[in-house]
N, C-alpha and C positions, 0 to 999 in steps of 0.2 A: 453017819450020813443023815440020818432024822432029825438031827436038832439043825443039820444045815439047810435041809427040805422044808422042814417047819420055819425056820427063819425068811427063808427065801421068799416063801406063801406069803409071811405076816407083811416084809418089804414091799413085794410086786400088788398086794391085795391093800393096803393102805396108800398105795402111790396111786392105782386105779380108784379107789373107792373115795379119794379123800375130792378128788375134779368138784363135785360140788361144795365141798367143803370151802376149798380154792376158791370159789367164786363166790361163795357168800360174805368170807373174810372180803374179797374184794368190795364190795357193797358197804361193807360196815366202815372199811378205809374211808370212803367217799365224806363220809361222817364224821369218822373217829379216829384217823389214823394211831392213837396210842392203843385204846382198847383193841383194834385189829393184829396190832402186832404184838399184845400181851396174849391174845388169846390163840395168836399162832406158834408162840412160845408156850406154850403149856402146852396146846394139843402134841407136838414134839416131842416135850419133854416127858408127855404120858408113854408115849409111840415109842420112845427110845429106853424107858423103865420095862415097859414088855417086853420087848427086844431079849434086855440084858437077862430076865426071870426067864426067857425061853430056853438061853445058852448054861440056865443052871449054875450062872458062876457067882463065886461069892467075893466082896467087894468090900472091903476093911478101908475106912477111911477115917485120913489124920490130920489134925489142924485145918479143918473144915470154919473153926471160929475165924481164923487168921482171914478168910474172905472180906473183905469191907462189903457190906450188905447196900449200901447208898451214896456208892460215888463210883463211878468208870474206872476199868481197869483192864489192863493186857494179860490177859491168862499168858504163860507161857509154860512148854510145856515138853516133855522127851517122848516118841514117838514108836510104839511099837506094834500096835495095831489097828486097823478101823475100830477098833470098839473104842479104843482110847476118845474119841469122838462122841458116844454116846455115853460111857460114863462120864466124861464130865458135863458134857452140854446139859446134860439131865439138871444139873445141880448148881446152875449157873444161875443168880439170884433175881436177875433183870434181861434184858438185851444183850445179848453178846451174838457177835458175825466172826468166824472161823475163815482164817484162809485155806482155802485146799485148791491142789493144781487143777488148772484150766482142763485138764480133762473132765471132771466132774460137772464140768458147765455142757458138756454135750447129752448129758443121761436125761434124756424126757420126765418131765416131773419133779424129779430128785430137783433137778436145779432152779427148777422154780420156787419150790419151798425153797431151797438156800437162799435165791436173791430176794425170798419176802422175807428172809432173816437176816439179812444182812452179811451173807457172807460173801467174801470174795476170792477172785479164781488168780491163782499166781501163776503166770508162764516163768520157770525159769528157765529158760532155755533165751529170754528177751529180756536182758536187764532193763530196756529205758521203760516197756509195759509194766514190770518189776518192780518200776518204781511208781507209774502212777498208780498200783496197785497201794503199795504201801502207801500214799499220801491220800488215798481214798481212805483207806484204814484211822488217818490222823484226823481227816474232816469229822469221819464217823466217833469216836471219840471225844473230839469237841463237840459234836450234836448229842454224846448223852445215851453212848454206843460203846460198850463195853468190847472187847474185837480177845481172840484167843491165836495162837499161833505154835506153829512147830517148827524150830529153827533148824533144827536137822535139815530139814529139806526133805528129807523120803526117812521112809519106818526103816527102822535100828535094830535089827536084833543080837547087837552084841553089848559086852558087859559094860562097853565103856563108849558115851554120848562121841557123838559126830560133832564135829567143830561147829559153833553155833554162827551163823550166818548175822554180821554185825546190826550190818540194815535192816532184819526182822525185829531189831529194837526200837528203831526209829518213831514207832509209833507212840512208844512211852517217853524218848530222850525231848521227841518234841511238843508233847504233850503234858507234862508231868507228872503224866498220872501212875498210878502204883502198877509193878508188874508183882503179877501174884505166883511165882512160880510152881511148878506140878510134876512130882516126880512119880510114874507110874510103873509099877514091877509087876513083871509075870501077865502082862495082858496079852500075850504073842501066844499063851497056849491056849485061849480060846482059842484060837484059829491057823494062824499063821503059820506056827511050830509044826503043825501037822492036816496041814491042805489036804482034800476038800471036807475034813470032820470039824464039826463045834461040837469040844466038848466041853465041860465044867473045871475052872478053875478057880482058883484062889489067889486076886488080884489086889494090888496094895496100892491106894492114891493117897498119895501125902501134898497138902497143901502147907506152902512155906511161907514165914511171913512176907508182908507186902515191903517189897524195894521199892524208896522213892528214890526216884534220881536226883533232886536236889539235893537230897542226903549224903551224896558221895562223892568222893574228893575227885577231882579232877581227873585223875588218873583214870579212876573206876567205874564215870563217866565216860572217858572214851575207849574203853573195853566194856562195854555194858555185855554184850553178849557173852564175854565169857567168864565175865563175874557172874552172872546167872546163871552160866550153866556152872559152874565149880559149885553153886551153893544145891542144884538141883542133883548133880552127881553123888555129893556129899548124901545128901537124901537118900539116894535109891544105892550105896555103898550100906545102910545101916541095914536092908532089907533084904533078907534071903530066903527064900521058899525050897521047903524041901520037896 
């Protein structure tokens, strides 16, 4: 229960203490809008390295080159715990906005940092919001906006991926840009596996190379989702934690 009390402190005490923070990014916007939202990406990205060093877990990562470092791309990605959100957001090279459900958009603070990052809130429960969620996701892309996703639709904790949801791909099929897929093992025992303890684990993120979809035959074009997931399954099939 102390690394969940210490986490809890580091969340609630940088969500209260950052308000001015908030508002001087806001000030620098007025100016700069690229430098405001580089340096609201980093201050995140430090916020979410501390996080991860507090829960003690150790994080083995693979094909980290396979990122394209300067051009847009669709993380996509298997879903087993909130941290899966912090270790990669950490290590994301540019701008990227994460979909996460519309409930997230009610939490004070939290979701203000998300919408100055550009993430966005998916009701599934309303396919036509559903969508202009996702076509939000395609604008942000063409403007130069990296966007990351979990097709599952809700965290997985079993051995074998949830049917990937077609339209989560949309953002890449209409776009062309590269989906980078992310296959993450053992991230549930931070937390999840055993509610309300963080404890220290031994977590495995493998980065697979980037799929373009002009690259694939027509067929695999209109299954895009579950051609990514069969390559990101294959991934998290080679990894086993004892």
């Amino acid at each position: 229960m102390i690394r969940f009390l210490i986490v809890a402190v580091t969340v609630i005490g940088f969500l209260i203490l950052s308000i001015p923070i908030l508002i001087v990014e806001w000030i620098i916007g007025k100016f700069n809008p690229r430098a405001r939202d580089i340096s609201s990406l980093r201050i995140i990205q430090a916020v979410f390295r501390f996080i991860l060093w507090e829960t003690g877990a150790k994080i083995t990562v693979i094909g980290y080159e396979n990122v394209p470092q300067n051009e847009t791309v669709l993380y996509v990605g298997n879903h087993r715990s909130y941290f899966d959100i912090l270790m990669t957001y950490c290590r994301c090279p540019d701008l990227t906005g994460y979909v996460a459900k519309d409930s997230m958009e009610k939490i004070p603070l939290l979701s203000t940092w998300m919408k100055r990052l550009y993430c966005l809130f998916l009701d599934r429960s309303d396919i036509k919001q559903g969508l202009k969620t996702i076509l939000t996701g395609i604008q942000q892309i063409k403007n130069g906006i990296s966007m990351c996703i979990f097709p599952e639709g809700t965290r997985n904790h079993e051995p074998r991926l949830l049917p990937f949801k077609e339209g989560s791909l949309k953002m890449a099929e209409k776009t062309g840009c590269a989906i980078v897929p992310m296959a993450i093992t053992n991230s549930g025992d931070i937390f999840e596996d055993h509610l309300p303890k963080i404890r220290p684990a031994h977590v495995i993120l493998e980065y697979g190379k980037p799929i373009y979809p002009k690259d694939l035959s027509k067929e695999e074009r209109k299954f895009l989702g579950s051609y990514t997931q069969n390559i990101i399954q294959d991934m998290l099939d080679k990894h086993v934690i004892e």
